[in-house]
C-alpha positions as a Markdown table, in Angstrom:
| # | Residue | x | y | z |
|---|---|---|---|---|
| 1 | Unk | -41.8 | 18.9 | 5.7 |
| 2 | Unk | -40.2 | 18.1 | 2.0 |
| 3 | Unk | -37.2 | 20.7 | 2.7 |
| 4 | Unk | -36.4 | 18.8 | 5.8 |
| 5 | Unk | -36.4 | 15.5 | 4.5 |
| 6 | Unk | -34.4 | 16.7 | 1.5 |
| 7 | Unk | -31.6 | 18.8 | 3.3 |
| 8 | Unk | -31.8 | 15.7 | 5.5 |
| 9 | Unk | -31.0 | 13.3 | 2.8 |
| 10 | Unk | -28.7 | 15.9 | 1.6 |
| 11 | Unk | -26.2 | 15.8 | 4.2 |
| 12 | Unk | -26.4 | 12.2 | 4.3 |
| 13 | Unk | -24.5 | 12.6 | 0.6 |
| 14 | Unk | -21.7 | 15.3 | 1.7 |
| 15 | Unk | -18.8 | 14.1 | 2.0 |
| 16 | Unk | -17.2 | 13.2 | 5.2 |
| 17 | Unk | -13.8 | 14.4 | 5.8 |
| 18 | Unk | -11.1 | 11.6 | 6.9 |
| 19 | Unk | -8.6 | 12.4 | 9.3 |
| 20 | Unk | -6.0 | 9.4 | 7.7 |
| 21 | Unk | -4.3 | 11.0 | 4.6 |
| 22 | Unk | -3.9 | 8.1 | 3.2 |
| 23 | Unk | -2.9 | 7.9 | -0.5 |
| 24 | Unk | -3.0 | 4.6 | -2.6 |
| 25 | Unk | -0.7 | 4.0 | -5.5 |
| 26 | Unk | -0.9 | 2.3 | -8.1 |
| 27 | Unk | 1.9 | 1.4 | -10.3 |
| 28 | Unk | 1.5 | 1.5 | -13.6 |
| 29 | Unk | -1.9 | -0.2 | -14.0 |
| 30 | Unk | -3.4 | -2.3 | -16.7 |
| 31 | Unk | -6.8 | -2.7 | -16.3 |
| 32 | Unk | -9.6 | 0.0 | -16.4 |
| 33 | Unk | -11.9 | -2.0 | -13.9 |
| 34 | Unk | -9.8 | -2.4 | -11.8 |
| 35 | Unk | -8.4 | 1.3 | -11.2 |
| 36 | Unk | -12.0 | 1.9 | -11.4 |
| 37 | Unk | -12.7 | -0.8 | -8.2 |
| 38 | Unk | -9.9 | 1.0 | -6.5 |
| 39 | Unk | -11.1 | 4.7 | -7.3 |
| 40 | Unk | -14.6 | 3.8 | -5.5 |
| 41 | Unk | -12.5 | 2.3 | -2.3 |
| 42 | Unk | -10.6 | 5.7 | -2.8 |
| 43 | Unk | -13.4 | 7.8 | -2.9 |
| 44 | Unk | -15.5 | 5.6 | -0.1 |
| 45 | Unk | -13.2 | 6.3 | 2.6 |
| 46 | Unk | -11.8 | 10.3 | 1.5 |
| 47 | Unk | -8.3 | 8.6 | 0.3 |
| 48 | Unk | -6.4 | 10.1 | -2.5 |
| 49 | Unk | -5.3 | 8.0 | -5.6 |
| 50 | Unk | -2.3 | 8.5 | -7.4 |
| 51 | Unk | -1.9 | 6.6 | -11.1 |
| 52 | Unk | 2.1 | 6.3 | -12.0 |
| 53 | Unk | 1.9 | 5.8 | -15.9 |
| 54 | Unk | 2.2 | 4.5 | -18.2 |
| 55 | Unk | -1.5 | 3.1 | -17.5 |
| 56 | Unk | -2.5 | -0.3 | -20.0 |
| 57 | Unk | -5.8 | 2.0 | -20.8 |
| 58 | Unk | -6.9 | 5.5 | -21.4 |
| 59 | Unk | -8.9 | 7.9 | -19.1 |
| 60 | Unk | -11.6 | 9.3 | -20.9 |
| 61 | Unk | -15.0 | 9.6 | -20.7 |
| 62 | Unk | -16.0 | 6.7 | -23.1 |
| 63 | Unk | -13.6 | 4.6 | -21.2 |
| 64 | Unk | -15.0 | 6.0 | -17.8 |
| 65 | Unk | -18.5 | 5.4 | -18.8 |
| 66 | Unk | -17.9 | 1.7 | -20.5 |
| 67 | Unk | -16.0 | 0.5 | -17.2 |
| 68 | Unk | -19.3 | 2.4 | -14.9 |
| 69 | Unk | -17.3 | 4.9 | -13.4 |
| 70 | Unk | -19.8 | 7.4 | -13.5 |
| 71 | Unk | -18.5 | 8.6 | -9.7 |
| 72 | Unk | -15.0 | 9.4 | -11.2 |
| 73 | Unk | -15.3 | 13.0 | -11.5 |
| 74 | Unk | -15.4 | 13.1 | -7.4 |
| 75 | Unk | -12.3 | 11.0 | -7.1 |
| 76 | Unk | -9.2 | 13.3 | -5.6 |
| 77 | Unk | -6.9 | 11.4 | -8.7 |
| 78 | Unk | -2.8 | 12.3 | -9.6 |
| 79 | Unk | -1.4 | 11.4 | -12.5 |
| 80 | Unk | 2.6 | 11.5 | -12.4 |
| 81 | Unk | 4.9 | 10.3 | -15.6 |
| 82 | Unk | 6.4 | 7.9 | -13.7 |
| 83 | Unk | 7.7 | 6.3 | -10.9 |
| 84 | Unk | 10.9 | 8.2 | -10.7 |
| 85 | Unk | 9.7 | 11.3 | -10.7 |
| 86 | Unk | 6.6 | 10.2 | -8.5 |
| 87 | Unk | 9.0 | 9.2 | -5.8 |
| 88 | Unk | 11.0 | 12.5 | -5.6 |
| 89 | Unk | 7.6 | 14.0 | -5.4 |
| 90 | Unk | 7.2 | 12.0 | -1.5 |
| 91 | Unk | 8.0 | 13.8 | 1.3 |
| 92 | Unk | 11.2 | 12.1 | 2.3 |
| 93 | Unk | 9.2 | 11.5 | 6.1 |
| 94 | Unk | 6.1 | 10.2 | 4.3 |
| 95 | Unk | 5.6 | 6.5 | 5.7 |
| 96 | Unk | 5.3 | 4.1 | 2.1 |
| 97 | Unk | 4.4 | 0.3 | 2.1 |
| 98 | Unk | 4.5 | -1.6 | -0.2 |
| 99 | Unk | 2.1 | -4.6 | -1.4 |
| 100 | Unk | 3.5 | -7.9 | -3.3 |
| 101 | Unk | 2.9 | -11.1 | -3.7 |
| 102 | Unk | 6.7 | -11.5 | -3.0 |
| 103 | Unk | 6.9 | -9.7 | 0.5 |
| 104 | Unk | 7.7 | -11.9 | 3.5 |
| 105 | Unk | 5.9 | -10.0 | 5.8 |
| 106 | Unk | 2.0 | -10.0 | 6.5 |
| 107 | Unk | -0.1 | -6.9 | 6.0 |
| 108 | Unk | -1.2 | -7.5 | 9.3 |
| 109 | Unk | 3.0 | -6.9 | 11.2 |
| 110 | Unk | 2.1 | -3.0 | 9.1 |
| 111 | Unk | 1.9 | -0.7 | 11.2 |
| 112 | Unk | 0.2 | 2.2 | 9.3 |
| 113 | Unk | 0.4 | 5.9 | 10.2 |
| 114 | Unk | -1.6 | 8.8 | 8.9 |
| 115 | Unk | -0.7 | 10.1 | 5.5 |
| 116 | Unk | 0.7 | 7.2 | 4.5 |
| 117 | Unk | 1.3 | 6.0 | 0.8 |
| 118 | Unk | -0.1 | 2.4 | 0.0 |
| 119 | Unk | 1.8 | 0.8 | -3.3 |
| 120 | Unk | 0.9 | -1.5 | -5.3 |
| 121 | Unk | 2.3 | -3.2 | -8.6 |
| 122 | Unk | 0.4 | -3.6 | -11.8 |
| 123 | Unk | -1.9 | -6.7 | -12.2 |
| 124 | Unk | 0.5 | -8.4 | -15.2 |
| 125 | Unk | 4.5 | -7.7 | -13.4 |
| 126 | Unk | 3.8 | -6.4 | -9.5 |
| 127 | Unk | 6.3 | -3.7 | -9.4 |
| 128 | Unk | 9.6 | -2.8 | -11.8 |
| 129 | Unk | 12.4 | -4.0 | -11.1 |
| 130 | Unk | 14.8 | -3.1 | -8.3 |
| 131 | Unk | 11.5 | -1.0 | -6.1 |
| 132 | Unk | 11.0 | -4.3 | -4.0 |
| 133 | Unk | 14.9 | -4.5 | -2.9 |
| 134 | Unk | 15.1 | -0.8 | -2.3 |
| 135 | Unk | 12.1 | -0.7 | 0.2 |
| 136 | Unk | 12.9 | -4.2 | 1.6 |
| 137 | Unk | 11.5 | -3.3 | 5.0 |
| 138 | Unk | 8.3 | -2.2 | 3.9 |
| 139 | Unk | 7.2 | -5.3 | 1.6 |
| 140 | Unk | 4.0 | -6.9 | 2.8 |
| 141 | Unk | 1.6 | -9.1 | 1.8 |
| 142 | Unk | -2.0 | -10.2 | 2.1 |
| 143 | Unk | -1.8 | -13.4 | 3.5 |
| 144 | Unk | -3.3 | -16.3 | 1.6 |
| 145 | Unk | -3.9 | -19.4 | 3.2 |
| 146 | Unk | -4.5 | -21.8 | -0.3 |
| 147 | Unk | -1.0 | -22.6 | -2.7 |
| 148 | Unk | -3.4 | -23.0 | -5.5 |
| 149 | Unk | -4.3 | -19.2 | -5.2 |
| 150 | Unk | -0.9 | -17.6 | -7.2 |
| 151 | Unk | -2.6 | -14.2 | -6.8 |
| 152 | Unk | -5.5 | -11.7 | -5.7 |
| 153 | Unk | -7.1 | -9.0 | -7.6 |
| 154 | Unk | -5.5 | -6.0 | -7.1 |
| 155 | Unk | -8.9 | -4.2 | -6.2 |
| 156 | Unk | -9.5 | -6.7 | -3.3 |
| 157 | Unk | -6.1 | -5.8 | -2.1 |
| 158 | Unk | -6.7 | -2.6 | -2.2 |
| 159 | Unk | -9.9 | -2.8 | -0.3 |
| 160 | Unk | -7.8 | -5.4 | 2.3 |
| 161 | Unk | -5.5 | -2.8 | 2.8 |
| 162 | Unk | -6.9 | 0.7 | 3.0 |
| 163 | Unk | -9.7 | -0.9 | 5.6 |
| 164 | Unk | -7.0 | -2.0 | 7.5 |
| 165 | Unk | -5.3 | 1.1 | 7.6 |
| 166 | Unk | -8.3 | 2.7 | 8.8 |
| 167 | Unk | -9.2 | 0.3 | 11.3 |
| 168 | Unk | -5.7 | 1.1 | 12.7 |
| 169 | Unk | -5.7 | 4.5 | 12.8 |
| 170 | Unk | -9.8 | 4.5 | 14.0 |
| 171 | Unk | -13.0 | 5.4 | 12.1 |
């Protein structure tokens, strides 16, 4: 009876496979808990994430440990050297939106398809200069329904956003 509970319980913690492909960027990140909130939404829902450095903090396994990451090792991560080069590395077809503060459409006028790439801008400048006004047709926001709020964090965004996708494309 203990084997069956146990392979039971087992296949409860396998993986299960997402049909989406979706891949969440995040540009050039400051702040460790925060890649780390985002890395657990990543790894929650089989979505890969790609870091576009320079990152504000070093991955390592002090760093990993101090900021409670200890799931990191079974997030699918990329690291790329930066944004230029990250961008040549898209399939040209490959759907990208793009999440800001400063985009005059809502998150919820995105229309998401599978394997597409989720951006978002560092927690201190958004996005470098220029990205927005290149991809001006695919800036959203999160709508926010208080003018005292400037900003969200960039993990709930995240979250807001990959849940979304999902619930568009289906479970």
């Amino acid at each position: 009876m203990a084997e069956t509970i146990g392979s039971f319980y087992q296949t409860l913690l396998m993986p299960t496979p997402m049909p989406h492909n979706l891949n969440v960027v995040l540009v050039e990140p400051r702040i460790p808990h925060n890649t780390g909130s985002v890395g657990r939404i990543c790894l929650a829902t089989g979505t890969a994430l790609h870091l576009v450095e320079p990152l504000g903090f070093e991955i390592n396994d002090y760093h990993l440990r101090r900021a409670g990451l200890d799931y990191w090792e079974h997030v699918t991560v990329f690291r790329h050297k930066d944004l230029r080069a990250f961008l040549e590395s898209v399939p040209a077809h490959a759907p990208k939106f793009f999440f800001s503060t400063k985009g005059t459409r809502s998150l919820f006028d995105c229309r998401f398809e599978k394997g597409s790439y989720l951006f978002f801008g560092n927690e201190v400048k958004g996005f470098p200069d220029g990205l927005l006004e290149e991809n001006a047709g695919r800036v959203f926001r999160v709508p926010q329904y208080d003018a005292r709020v400037r900003s969200l964090n960039l993990a709930n965004v995240a979250s807001v956003v990959v849940y979304e996708a999902i619930r568009q494309l289906g479970p």
